[in-house]
C-alpha positions in Angstrom: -77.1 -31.8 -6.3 -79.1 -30.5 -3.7 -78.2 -29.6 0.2 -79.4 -30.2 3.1 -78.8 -28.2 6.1 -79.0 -28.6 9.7 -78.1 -24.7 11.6 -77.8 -23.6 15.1 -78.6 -19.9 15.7 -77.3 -18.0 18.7 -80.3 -15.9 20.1 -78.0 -12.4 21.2 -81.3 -11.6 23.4 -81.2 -14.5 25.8 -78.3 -16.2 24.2 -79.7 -19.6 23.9 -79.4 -21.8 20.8 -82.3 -22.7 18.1 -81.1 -25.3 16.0 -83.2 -26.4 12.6 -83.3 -27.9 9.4 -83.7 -26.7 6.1 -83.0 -27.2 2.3 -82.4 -23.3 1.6 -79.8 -21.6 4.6 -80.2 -18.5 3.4 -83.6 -17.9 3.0 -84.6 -20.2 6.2 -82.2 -17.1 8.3 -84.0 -14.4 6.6 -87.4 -15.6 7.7 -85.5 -15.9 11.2 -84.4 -12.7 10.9 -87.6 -10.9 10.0 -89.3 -13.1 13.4 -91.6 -14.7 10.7 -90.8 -17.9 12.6 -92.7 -18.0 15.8 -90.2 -19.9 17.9 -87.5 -17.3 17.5 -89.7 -14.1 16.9 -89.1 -13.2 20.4 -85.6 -14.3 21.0 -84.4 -12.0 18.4 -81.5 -10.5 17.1 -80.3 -13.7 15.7 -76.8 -14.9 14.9 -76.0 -18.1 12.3 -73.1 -19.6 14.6 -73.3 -23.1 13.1 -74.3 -25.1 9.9 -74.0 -28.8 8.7 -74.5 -30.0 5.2 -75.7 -33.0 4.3 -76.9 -34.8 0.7 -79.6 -36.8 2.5 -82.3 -35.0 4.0 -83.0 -37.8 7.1 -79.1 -37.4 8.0 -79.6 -33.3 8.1 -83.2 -33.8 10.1 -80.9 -36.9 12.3 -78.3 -34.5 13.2 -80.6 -31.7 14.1 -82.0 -34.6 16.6 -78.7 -34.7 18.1 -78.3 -31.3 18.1 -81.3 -30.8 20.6 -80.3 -33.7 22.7 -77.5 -32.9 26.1 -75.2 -34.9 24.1 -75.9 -32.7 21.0 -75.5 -29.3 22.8 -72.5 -30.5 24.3 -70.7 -31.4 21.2 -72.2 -27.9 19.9 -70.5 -26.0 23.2 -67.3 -27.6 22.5 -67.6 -27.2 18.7 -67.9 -23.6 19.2 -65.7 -23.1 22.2 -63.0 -20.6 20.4 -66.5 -18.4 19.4 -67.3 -18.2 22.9 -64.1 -17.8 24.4 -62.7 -15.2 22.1 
C-alpha cells in the first residue's frame, strides 16, 4: 500500500508556511532541507510542522489545494494553535 502525503513546512526564516505534496515525506524534506527546491531555498531553515496521509494521490494533491486556499490556512492556524502558542 502506498502513501500519499500532503505537508506544511514552517520556514523559521520568515516563518511562513510551504505546503506540498509528495509520495516519499522523508526524502521530499531532505531535498527541502538541502534548498534543492527552488521555492524554499531561500526561506530556509525548514521545520515539518504538518503532514496528511492519504491512499489516493488526487485526495493528497486536493488537500494540498485547500491547504493554500484562506480557508486552508485557517484550518492549518487553528490545527496548529497549541505549536504556536506553547
Amino acid at each position: 500500500m502506498n502513501f500519499h502525503y500532503t505537508y506544511v513546512l514552517l520556514s523559521t526564516k520568515d516563518k511562513k508556511f510551504y505546503c506540498g505534496y509528495s509520495e516519499d515525506l522523508k526524502s521530499r524534506f531532505e531535498q527541502h532541507d538541502k534548498g534543492k527546491v527552488s521555492s524554499t531555498k531561500d526561506r530556509r531553515p525548514l521545520e515539518l510542522i504538518y503532514y496528511e496521509s492519504c491512499l489516493v494521490k488526487q485526495d493528497a494533491m486536493k488537500r494540498e489545494r485547500y491547504f493554500k486556499t484562506y480557508k486552508g490556512k485557517l484550518f492549518l492556524r487553528n490545527r496548529l494553535k497549541s505549536y504556536f502558542t506553547g
